[in-house]
C-alpha positions as CSV (number, residue, x, y, z in Angstrom):
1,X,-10.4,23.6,47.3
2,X,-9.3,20.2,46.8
3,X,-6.4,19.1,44.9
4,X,-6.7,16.2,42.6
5,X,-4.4,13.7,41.2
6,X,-3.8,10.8,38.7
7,X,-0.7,8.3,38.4
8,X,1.0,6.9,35.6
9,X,3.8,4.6,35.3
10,X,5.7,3.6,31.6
11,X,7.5,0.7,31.5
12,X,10.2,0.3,28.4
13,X,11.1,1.8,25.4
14,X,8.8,4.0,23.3
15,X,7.7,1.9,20.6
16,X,7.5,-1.4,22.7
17,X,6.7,-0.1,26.2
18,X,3.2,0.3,27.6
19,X,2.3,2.4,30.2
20,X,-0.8,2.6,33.1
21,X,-2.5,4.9,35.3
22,X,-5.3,5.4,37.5
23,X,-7.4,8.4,39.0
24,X,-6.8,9.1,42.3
25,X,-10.4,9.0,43.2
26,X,-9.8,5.3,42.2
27,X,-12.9,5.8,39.4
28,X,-10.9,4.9,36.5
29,X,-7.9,3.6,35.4
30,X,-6.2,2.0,32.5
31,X,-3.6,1.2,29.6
32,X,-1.9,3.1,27.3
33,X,1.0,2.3,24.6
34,X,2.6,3.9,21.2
35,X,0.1,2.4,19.6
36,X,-3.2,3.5,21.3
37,X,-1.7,6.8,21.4
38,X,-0.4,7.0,17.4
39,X,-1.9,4.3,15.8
40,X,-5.3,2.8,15.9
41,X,-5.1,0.7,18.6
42,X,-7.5,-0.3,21.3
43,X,-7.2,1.5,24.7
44,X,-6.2,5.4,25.8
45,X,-4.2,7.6,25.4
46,X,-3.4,11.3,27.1
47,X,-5.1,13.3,24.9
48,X,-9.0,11.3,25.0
49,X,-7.9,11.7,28.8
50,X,-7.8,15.6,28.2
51,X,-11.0,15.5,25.7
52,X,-12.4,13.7,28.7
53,X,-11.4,16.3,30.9
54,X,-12.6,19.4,28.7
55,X,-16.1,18.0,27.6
56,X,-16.8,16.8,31.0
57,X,-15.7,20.8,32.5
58,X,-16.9,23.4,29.7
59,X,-20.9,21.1,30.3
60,X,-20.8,22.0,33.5
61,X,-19.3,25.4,33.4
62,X,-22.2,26.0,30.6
63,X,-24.6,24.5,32.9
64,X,-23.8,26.9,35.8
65,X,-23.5,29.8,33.8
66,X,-27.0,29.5,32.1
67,X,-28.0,28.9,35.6
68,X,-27.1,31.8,37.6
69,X,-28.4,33.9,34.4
70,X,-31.7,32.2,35.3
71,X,-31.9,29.5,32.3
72,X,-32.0,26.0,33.8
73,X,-30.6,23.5,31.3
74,X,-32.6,20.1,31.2
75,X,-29.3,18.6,29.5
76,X,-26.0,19.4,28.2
77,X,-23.9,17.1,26.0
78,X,-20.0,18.2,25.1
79,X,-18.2,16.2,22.9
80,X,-14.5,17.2,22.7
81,X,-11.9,16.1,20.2
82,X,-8.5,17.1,20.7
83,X,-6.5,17.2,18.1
84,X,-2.5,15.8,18.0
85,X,0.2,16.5,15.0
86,X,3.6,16.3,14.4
87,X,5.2,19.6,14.8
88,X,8.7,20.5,13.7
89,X,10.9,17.4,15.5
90,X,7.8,16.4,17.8
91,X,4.1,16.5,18.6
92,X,2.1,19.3,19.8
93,X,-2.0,18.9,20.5
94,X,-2.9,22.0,18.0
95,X,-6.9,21.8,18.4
96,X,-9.5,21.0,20.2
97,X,-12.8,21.5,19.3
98,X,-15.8,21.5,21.3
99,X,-19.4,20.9,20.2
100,X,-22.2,21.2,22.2
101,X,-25.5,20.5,22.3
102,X,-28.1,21.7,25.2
103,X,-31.9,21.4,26.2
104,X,-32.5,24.9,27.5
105,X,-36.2,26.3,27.7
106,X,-36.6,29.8,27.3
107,X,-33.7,31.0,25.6
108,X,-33.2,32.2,22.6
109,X,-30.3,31.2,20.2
110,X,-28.5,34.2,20.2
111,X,-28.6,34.8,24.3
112,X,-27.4,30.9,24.2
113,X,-24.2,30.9,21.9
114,X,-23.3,33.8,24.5
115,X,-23.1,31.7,27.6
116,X,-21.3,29.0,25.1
117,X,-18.9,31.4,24.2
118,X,-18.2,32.5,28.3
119,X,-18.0,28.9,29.5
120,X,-15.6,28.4,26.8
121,X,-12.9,31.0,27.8
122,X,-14.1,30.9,32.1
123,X,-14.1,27.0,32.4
124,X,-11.1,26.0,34.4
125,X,-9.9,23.5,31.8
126,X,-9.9,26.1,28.7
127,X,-8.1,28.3,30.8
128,X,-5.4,25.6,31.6
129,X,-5.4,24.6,27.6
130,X,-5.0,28.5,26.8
131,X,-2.6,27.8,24.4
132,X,-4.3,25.8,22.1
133,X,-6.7,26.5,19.6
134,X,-10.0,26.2,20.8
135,X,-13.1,26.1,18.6
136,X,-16.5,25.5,19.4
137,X,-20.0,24.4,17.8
138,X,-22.9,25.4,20.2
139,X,-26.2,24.3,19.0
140,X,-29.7,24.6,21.1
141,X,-32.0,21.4,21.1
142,X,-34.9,23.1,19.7
């Protein structure tokens, strides 16, 4: 299997210093600071990198469980929100939550919330993020 990596450089202090990185792939790169990270400002940060990362897994991982149960999804949308706080004398990411939302004929609602629920804890990026909380909202485009 292949082995992926990103880069990142920070240049400066904390509060004044910015940072940047790029996929390895070369597909997408960027800026990052204290303020797009803890205040409101425009650009990224490392944990919409990691909502990025989640979403963009547990669809698939959904996808190919449904499929080898013999459900073929037409579409499935993740949104992930991950969720940063300030935790004793630093910051922790405490949540994420998942909601997802999937075009799947011939299931029922019941038989889908399972495979929601299996992607959830088998998808490689959960696994990784074991120790957070994560919650999820499944729901079946009807």
């Amino acid at each position: 299997m292949p082995v992926r990596q990103a880069n990142a450089q920070w240049n400066g202090n904390l509060k004044e210093g910015s940072g940047t990185f790029k996929l390895g792939s070369g597909g997408m790169g960027g800026n990052y600071s204290f303020g797009t990270r803890f205040e409101e400002q425009p650009g990224t940060n490392p944990e919409e990198l990691i909502a990025a990362a989640h979403a963009s897994c547990f669809s698939m991982a959904l996808s190919a469980g449904l499929g080898k149960n013999g459900f073929e999804p037409k579409s499935v949308a993740t949104i992930a929100k991950v969720t940063l706080e300030k935790v004793d004398q630093g910051f922790k990411i405490t949540r994420i939550h998942l909601s997802t939302e999937a075009d799947v004929p011939n299931i029922d609602e019941k038989t889908f919330r399972e495979h929601a629920e299996n992607a959830k804890k088998g998808c490689p990026v959960s696994q990784a993020l074991a120790a957070t909380n994560i919650e999820l909202d499944a729901k079946l485009k009807q």
